[in-house]
KEKE-3310 file (N, C-alpha, C; in steps of 0.2 Angstrom, whole numbers, plus 5000, padded with zeros to 4 digits):
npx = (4893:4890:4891:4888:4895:4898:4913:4915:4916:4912:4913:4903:4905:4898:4898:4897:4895:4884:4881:4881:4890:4908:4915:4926:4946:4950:4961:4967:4963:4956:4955:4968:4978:4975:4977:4992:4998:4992:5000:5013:5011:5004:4992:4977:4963:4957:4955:4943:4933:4932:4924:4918:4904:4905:4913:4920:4926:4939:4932:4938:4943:4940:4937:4928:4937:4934:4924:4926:4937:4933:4933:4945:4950:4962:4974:4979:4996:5000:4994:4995:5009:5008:5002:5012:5020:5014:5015:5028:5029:5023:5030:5038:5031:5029:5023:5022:5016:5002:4985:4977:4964:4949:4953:4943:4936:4946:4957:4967:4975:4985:5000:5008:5026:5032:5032:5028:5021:5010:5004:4998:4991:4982:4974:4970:4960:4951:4946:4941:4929:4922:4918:4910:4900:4883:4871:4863:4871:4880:4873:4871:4887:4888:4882:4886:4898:4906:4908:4914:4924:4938:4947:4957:4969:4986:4992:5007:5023:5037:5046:5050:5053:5052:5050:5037:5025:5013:4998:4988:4974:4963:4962:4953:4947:4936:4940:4948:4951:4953:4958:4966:4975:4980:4981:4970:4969:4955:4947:4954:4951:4950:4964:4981:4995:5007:5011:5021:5019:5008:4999:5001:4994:4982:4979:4980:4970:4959:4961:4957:4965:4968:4979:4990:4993:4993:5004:5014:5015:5017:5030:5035:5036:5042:5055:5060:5061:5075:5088:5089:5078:5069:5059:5055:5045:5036:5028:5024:5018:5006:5003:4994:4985:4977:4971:4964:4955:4947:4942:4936:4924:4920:4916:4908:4897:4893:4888:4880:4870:4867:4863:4852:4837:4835:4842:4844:4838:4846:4861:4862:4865:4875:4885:4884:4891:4904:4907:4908:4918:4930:4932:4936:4937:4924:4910:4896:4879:4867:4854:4858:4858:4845:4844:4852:4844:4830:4837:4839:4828:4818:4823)
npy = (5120:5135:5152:5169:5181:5195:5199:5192:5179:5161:5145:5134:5119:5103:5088:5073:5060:5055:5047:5033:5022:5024:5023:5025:5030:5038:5053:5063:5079:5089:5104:5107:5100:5109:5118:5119:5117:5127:5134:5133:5139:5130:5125:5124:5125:5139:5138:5147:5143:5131:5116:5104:5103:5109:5116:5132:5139:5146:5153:5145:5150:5141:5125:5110:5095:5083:5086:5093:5087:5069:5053:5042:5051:5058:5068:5086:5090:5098:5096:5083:5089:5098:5091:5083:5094:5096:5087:5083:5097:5094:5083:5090:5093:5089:5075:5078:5093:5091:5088:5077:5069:5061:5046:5036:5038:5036:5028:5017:5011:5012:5018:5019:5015:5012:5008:4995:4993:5002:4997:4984:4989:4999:4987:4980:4989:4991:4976:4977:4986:4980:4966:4973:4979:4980:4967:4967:4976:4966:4959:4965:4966:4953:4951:4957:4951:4950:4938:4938:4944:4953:4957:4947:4945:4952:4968:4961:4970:4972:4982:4989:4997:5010:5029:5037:5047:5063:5060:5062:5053:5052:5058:5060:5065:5073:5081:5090:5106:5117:5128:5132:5134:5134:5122:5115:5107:5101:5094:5086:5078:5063:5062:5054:5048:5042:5027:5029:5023:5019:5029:5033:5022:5025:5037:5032:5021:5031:5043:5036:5035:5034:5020:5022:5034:5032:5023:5029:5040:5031:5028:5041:5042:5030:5034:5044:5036:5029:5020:5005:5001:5002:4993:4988:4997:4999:4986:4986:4997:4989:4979:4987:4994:4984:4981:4996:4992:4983:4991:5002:4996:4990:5000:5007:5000:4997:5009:5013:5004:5009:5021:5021:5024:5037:5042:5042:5027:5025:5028:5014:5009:5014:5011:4997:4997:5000:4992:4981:4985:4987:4975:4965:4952:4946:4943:4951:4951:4958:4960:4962:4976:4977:4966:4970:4981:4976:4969:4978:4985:4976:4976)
npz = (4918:4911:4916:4919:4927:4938:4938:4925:4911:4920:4924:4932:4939:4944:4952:4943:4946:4961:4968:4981:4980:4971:4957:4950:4951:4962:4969:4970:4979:4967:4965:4970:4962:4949:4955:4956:4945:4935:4942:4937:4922:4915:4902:4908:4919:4930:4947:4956:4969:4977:4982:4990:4985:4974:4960:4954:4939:4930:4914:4897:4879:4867:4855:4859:4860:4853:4846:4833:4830:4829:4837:4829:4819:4812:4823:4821:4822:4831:4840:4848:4850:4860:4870:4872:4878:4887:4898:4899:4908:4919:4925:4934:4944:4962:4974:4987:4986:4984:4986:4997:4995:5006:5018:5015:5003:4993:4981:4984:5000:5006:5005:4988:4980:4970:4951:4949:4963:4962:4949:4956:4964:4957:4952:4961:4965:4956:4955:4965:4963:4954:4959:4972:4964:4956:4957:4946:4938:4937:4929:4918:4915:4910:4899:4890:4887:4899:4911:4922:4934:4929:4934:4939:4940:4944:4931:4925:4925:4915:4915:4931:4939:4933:4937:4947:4942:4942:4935:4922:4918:4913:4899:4887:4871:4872:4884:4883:4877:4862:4853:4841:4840:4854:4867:4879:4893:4901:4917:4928:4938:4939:4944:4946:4957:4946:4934:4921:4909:4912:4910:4899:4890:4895:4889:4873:4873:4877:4865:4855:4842:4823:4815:4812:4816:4831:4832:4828:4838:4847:4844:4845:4859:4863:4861:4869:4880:4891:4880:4885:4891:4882:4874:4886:4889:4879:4882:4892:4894:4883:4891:4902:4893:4891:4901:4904:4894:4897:4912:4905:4899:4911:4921:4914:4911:4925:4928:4918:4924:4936:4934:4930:4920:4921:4909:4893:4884:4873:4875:4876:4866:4861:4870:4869:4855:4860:4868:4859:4849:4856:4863:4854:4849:4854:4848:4849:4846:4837:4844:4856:4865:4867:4873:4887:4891:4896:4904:4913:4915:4922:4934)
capx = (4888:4894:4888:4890:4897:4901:4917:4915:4910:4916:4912:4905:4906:4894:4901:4892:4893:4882:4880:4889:4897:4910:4920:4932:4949:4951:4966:4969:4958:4955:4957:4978:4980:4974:4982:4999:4997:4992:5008:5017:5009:5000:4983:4970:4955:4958:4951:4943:4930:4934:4922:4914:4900:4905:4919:4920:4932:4938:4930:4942:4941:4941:4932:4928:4941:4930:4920:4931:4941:4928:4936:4948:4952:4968:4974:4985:5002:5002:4988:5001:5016:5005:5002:5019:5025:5011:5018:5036:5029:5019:5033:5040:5025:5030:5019:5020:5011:4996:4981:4974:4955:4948:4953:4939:4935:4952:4956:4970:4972:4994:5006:5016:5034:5036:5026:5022:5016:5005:5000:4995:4983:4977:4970:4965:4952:4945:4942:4934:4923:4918:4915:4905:4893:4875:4868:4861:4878:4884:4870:4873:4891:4889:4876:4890:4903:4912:4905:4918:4929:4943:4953:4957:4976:4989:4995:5014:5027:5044:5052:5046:5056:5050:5048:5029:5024:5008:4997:4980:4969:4956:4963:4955:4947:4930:4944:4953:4949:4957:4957:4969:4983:4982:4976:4968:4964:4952:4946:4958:4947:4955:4973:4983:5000:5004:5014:5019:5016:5000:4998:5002:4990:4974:4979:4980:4964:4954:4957:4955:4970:4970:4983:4997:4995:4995:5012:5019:5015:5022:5038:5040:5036:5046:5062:5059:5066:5080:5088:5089:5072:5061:5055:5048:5039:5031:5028:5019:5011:5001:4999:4991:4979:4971:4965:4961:4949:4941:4941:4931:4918:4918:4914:4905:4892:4893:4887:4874:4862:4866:4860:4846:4830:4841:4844:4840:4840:4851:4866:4864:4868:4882:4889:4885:4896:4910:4911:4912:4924:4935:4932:4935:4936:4918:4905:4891:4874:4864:4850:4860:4857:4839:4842:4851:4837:4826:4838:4838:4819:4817:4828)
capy = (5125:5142:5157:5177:5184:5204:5198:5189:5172:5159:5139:5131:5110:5100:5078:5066:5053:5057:5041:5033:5019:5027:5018:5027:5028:5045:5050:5070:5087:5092:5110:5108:5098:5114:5125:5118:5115:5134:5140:5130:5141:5125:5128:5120:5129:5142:5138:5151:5143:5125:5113:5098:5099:5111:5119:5138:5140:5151:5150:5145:5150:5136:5120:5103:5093:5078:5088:5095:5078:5064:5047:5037:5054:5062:5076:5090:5087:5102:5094:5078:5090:5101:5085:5081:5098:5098:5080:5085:5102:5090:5080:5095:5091:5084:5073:5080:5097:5089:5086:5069:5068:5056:5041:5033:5038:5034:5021:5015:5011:5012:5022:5014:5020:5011:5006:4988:4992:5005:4991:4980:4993:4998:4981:4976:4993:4988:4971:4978:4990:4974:4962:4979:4981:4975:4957:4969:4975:4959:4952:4967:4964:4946:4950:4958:4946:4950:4935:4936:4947:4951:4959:4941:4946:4959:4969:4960:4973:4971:4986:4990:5003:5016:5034:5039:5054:5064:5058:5064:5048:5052:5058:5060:5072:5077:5084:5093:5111:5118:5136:5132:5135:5131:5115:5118:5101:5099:5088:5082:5074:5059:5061:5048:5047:5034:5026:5034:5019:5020:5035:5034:5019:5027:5041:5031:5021:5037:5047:5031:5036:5028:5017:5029:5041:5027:5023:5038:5044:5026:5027:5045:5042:5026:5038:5048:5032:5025:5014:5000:5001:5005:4989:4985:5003:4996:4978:4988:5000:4985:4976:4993:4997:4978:4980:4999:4990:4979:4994:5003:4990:4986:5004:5011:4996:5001:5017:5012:5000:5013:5026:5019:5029:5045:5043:5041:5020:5025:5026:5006:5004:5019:5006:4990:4997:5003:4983:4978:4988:4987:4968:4964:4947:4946:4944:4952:4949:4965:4962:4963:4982:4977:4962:4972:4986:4971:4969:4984:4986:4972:4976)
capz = (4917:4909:4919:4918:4934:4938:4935:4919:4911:4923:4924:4939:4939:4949:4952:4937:4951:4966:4972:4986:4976:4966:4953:4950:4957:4963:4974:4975:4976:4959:4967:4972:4956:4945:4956:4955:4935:4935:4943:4931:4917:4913:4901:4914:4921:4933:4949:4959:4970:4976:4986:4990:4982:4967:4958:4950:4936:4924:4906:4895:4875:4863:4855:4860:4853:4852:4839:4827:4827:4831:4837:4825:4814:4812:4824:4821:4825:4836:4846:4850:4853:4863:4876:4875:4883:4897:4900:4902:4912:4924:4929:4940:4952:4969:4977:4992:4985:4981:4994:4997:4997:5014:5013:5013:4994:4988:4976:4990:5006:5010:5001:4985:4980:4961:4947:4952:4967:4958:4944:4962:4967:4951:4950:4965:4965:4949:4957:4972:4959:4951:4966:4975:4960:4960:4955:4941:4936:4934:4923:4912:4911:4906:4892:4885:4887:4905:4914:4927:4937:4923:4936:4946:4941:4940:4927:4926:4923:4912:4918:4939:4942:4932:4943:4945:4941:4941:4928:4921:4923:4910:4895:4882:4865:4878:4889:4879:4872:4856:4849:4833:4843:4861:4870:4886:4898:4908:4921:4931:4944:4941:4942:4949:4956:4943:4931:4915:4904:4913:4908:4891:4888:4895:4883:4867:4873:4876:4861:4847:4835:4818:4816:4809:4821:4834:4829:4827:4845:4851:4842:4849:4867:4867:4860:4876:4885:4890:4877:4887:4894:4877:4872:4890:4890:4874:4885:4900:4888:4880:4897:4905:4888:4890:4907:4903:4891:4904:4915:4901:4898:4918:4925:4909:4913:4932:4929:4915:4927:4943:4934:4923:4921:4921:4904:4888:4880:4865:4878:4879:4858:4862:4875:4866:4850:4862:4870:4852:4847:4863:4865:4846:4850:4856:4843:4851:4841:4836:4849:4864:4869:4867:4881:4892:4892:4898:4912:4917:4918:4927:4942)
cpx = (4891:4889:4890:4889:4898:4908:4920:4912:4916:4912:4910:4904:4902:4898:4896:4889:4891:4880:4885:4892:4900:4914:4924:4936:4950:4956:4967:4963:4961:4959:4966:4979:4980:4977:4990:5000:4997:4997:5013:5014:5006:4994:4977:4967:4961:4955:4950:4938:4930:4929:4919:4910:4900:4911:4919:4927:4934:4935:4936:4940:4944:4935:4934:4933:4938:4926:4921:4936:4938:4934:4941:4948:4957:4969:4980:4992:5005:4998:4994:5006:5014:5004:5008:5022:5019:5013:5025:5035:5026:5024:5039:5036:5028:5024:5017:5017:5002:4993:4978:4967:4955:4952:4951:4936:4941:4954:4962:4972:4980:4997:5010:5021:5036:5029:5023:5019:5008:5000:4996:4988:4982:4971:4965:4959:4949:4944:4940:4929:4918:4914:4909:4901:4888:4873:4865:4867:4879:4880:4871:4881:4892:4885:4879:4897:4908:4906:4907:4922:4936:4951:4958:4966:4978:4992:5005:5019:5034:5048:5047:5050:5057:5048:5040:5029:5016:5005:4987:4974:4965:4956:4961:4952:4943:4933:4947:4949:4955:4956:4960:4976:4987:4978:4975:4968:4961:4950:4950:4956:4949:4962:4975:4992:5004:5010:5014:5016:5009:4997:4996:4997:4984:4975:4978:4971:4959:4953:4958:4960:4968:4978:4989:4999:4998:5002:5016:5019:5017:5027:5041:5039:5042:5053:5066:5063:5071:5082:5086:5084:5066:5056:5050:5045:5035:5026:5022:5013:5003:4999:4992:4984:4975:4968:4962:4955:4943:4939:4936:4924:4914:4913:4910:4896:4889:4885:4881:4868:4864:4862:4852:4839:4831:4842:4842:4845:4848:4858:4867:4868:4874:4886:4889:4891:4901:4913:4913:4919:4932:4937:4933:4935:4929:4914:4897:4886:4869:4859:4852:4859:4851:4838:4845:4846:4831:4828:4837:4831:4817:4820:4821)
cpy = (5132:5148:5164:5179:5194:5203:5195:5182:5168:5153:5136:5121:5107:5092:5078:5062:5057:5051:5036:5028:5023:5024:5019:5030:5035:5045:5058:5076:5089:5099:5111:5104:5105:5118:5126:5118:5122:5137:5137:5134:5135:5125:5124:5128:5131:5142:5144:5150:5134:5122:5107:5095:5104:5118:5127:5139:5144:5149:5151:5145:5143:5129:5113:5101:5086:5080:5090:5087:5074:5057:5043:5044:5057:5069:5080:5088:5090:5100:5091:5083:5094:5097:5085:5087:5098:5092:5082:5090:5097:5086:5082:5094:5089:5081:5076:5090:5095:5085:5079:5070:5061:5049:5035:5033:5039:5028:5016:5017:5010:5015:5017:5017:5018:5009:4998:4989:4996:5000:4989:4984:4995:4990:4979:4984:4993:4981:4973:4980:4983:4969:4967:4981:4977:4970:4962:4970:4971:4957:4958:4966:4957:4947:4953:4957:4947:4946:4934:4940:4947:4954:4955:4944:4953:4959:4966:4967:4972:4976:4990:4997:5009:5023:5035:5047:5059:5063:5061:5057:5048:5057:5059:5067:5076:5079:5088:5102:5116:5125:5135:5133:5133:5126:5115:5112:5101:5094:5083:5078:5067:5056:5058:5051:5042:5033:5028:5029:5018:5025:5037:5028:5023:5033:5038:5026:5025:5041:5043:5033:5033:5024:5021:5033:5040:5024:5028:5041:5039:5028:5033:5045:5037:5030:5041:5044:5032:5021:5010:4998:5001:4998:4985:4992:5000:4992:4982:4994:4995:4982:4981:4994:4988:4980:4988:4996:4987:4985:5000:5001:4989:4994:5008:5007:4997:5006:5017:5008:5004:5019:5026:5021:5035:5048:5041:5033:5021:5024:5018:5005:5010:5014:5000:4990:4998:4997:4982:4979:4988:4980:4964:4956:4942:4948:4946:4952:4958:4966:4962:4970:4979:4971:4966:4978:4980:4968:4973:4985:4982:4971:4982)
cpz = (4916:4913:4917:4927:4933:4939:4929:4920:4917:4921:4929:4937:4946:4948:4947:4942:4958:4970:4975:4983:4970:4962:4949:4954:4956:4968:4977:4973:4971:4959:4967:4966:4951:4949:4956:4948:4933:4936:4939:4924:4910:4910:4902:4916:4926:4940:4956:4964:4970:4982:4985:4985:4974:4965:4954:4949:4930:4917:4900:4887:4871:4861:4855:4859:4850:4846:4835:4826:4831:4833:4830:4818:4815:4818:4821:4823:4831:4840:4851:4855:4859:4870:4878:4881:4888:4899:4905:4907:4918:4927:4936:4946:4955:4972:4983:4993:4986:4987:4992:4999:5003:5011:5012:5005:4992:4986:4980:4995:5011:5002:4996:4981:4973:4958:4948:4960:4963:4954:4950:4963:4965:4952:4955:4966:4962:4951:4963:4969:4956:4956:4968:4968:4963:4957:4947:4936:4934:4930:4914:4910:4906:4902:4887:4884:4893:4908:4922:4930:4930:4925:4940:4946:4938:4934:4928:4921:4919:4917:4926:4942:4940:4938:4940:4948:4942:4934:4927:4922:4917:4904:4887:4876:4871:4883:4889:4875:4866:4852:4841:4836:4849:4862:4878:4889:4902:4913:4924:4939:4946:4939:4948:4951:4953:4939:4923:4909:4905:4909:4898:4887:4886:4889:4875:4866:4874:4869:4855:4841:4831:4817:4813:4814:4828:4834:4829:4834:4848:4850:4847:4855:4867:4865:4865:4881:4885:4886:4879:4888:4889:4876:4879:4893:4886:4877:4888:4896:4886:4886:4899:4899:4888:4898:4907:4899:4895:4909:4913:4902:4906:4919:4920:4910:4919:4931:4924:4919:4935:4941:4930:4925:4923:4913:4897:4884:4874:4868:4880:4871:4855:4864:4872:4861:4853:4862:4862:4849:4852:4861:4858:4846:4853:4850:4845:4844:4843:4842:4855:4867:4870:4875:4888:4895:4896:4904:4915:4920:4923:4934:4946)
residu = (UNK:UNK:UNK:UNK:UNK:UNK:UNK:UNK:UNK:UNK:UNK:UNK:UNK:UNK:UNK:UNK:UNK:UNK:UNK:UNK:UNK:UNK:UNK:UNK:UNK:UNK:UNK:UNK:UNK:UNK:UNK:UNK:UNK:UNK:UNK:UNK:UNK:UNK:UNK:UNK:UNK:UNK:UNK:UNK:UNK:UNK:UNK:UNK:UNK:UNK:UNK:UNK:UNK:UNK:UNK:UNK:UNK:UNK:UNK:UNK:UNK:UNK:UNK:UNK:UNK:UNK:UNK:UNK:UNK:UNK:UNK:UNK:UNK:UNK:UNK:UNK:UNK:UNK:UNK:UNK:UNK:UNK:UNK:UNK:UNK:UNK:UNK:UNK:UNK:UNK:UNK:UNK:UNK:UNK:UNK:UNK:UNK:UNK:UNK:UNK:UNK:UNK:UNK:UNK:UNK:UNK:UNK:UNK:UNK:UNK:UNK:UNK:UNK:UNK:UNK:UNK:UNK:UNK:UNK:UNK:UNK:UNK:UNK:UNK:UNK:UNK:UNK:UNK:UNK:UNK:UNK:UNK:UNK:UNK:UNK:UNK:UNK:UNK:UNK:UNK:UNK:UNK:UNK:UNK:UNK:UNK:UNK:UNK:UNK:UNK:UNK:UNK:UNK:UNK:UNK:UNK:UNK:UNK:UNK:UNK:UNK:UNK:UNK:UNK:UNK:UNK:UNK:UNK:UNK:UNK:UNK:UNK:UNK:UNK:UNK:UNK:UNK:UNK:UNK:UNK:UNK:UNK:UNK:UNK:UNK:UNK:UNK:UNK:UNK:UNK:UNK:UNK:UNK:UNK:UNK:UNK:UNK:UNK:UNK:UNK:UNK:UNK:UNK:UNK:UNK:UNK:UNK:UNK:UNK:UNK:UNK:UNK:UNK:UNK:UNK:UNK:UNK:UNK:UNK:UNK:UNK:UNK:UNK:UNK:UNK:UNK:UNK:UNK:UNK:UNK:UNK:UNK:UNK:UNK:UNK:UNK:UNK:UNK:UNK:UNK:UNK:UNK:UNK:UNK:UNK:UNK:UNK:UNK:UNK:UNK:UNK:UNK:UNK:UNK:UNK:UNK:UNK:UNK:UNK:UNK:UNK:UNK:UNK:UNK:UNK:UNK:UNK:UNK:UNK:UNK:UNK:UNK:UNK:UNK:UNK:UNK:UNK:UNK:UNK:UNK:UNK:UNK:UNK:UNK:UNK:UNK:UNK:UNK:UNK:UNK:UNK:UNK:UNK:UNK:UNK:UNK:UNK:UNK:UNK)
# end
């Protein structure tokens, strides 16, 4: 929400999720993440006004990036390169700056020190988020082909001993603001202490590249490797972007039959195209948003 203050325009941020299940994995205050990223001369929000139940931030100039480049069109190249240097600025972070929210609402429950234990508990919170949904939840996931838990196993890693780094979590254009010059990010609510191949999944699954651009932003992250090690960043890349998909589909369904009657129907044949598109091995049939709206009402 944009406001005008006697000190200027500023932003304050209210949660999306106000209900006690939350299904996403959340690990540190938003507030010490943005504030460490700022003294890095990092172009994130400024924050001036941090709590519980709502955040005031500076107004930063620029547009959408979601709306000037829609899903699956080209961006700039200086979008990309513009990612790349707040990556490599971001990996000066230390963990031990950064504040840990309760830890009761965090997505884990013991400290882990490399990327396979990371992958472990990744997985097992998205198979808790799935087991802990509602008898509703589940009949909407299976009307659009997750009939079952699809976290029962973990992500297998090639290379486990990757270092982990601070990682944005959520990635994508609707995060992103763009002047023509500069790229702002916002929304770092959930950033993870995590793996970079993680990291670089959810990015490629969030902002739908076309196939070229796709390619091109792999070749040059895996360059960035180790020789030795490139083709199993590739490996854990593609592991990490299939359970992103299921993690998509899982918690996007979530969130449509907890929140339902909040919103307007059309958000079920946004979600039904997404599964399609996602799960491309699933032939959903045209009148399935129609039966899940049928579940829904009936709960």
């Amino acid at each position: 929400m944009k406001v005008e203050t006697s000190l200027g325009t500023a932003v304050v941020r209210v949660p999306k999720w106000t209900m006690n299940f939350d299904p996403e994995p959340r690990m540190f205050d938003e507030g010490s993440v943005l504030t460490c990223l700022d003294l890095l001369n990092i172009p994130v929000p400024t924050p001036l006004f941090v709590s519980s139940s709502f955040q005031v931030h500076n107004y930063i100039l620029g547009d959408n990036l979601g709306k000037v480049f829609p899903e699956g069109s080209s961006l700039p190249g200086e979008v990309d390169e513009s990612i790349r240097k707040i990556e490599a600025a971001v990996r000066v972070v230390e963990r031990s700056s950064l504040t840990l929210i309760p830890t009761e609402k965090r997505f884990y429950r013991s400290p882990y020190r490399d990327s396979a234990a990371f992958a472990l508990e990744m997985r097992r919170w998205l198979s808790y988020v799935y087991e802990n949904s509602t008898v509703v939840s589940k009949a909407l996931l299976s009307k659009v082909g997750v009939p079952d838990n699809p976290f029962t196993e973990s992500v297998t890693l090639a290379d486990r001993g990757r270092p982990l780094r601070l990682c944005h979590g959520d990635l994508g254009r609707g995060n992103c603001l763009w002047d023509g010059r500069t790229l702002s990010v916002l929304d770092w609510e959930l950033a993870l202490w995590a793996d970079p191949a993680w990291d670089l999944a959810s990015y490629l699954h969030r902002f739908v590249f076309n196939h070229i651009q796709e390619y091109e932003i792999l070749e040059n992250r895996t360059e960035m490797q180790r020789p030795q090690y490139a083709n199993d960043f590739l490996e854990d890349v593609a592991s990490y972007r299939r359970q992103e998909i299921d993690r998509s589909v899982v918690i996007d369904g979530i969130r449509l039959a907890n929140s339902w009657g909040s919103y307007d129907s059309s958000l079920i044949d946004e979600y039904v195209r997404k599964v399609r598109r996602l799960k491309k091995t699933i032939d959903l049939p045209p009148s399935t948003a129609d039966e899940v709206i049928r579940i829904l009402k009936s709960s």
